[in-house]
C-alpha positions, 0 to 999 in steps of 0.5 A, spaced: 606 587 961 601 588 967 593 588 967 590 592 962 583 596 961 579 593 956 577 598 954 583 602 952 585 597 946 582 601 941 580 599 933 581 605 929 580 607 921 583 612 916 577 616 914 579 619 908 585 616 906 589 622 909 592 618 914 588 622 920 585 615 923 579 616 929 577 611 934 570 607 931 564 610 935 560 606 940 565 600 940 564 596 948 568 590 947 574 589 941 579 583 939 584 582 935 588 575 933 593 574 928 595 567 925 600 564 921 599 557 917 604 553 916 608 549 911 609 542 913 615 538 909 616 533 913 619 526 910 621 519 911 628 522 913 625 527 917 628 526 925 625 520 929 619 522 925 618 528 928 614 533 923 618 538 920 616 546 918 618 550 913 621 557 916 618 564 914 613 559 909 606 560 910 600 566 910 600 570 916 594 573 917 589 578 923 582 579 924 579 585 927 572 584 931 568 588 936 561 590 938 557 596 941 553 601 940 550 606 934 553 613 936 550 616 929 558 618 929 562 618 921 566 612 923 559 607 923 557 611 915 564 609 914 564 603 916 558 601 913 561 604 906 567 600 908 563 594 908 558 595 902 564 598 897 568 592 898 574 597 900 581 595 904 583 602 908 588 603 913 585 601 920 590 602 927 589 597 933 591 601 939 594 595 944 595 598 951 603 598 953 604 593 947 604 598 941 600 599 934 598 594 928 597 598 922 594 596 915 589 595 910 584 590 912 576 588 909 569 588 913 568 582 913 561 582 916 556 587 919 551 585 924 545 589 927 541 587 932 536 590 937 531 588 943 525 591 944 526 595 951 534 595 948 539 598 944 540 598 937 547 594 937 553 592 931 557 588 931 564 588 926 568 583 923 575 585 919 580 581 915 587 583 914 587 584 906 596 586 905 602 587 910 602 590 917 606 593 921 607 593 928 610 600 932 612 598 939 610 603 945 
């Protein structure tokens, strides 16, 4: 994968629930990170003391996180009702010439924040909350 535009990973959420999901307005800079925990098994009769880990065990998880401005746009009340109804909708990634996450994730936190002689900006952090699924480009 060659250089990409930052600005082409995009951050999207199914705004109904019918499936149609929108880019989240006003987004500057966006991240997603995936992690796996593992299960240690490692014994005395592990080989040459070395650590051993159990295959496929563990919790595998993803967080989604970006900043950016207000655009008074349906996506920044949908995320605001995400946040504030403790709900789990279907979000998408868009990574460029990689593919696409999709799954139920949780708002984690909502940030606000603004300078004097600024603009008003937020910023959004998800938690994955079930199974995702990956389609390659």
């Amino acid at each position: 994968m060659g250089a990409q535009n930052g600005k082409d990973l995009l951050i999207k959420v199914d705004l109904t629930g019918d499936g149609q999901f929108e880019t989240i307005a006003g987004l500057r800079a966006t991240r997603i990170s995936f992690n796996a925990e593992s299960v240690d098994v490692t014994s005395l009769e592990s080989q040459g003391g070395w650590r051993e880990l159990l295959s496929g065990a563990g919790v595998k998880s993803a967080a989604i996180s970006g900043s950016g401005v207000f655009k008074d746009a349906s996506t920044d009340e949908r995320a605001r009702q995400i946040f504030f109804d403790g709900e789990t909708p279907d979000f998408q990634v868009i990574i460029p010439d990689f593919g696409t996450v999709e799954g139920g994730f949780q708002v984690t936190s909502i940030d606000y924040a603004g300078t004097h002689n600024g603009e008003a900006t937020y910023e959004l952090s998800m938690a994955s909350a079930g199974a995702l699924t990956f389609s390659a480009l």
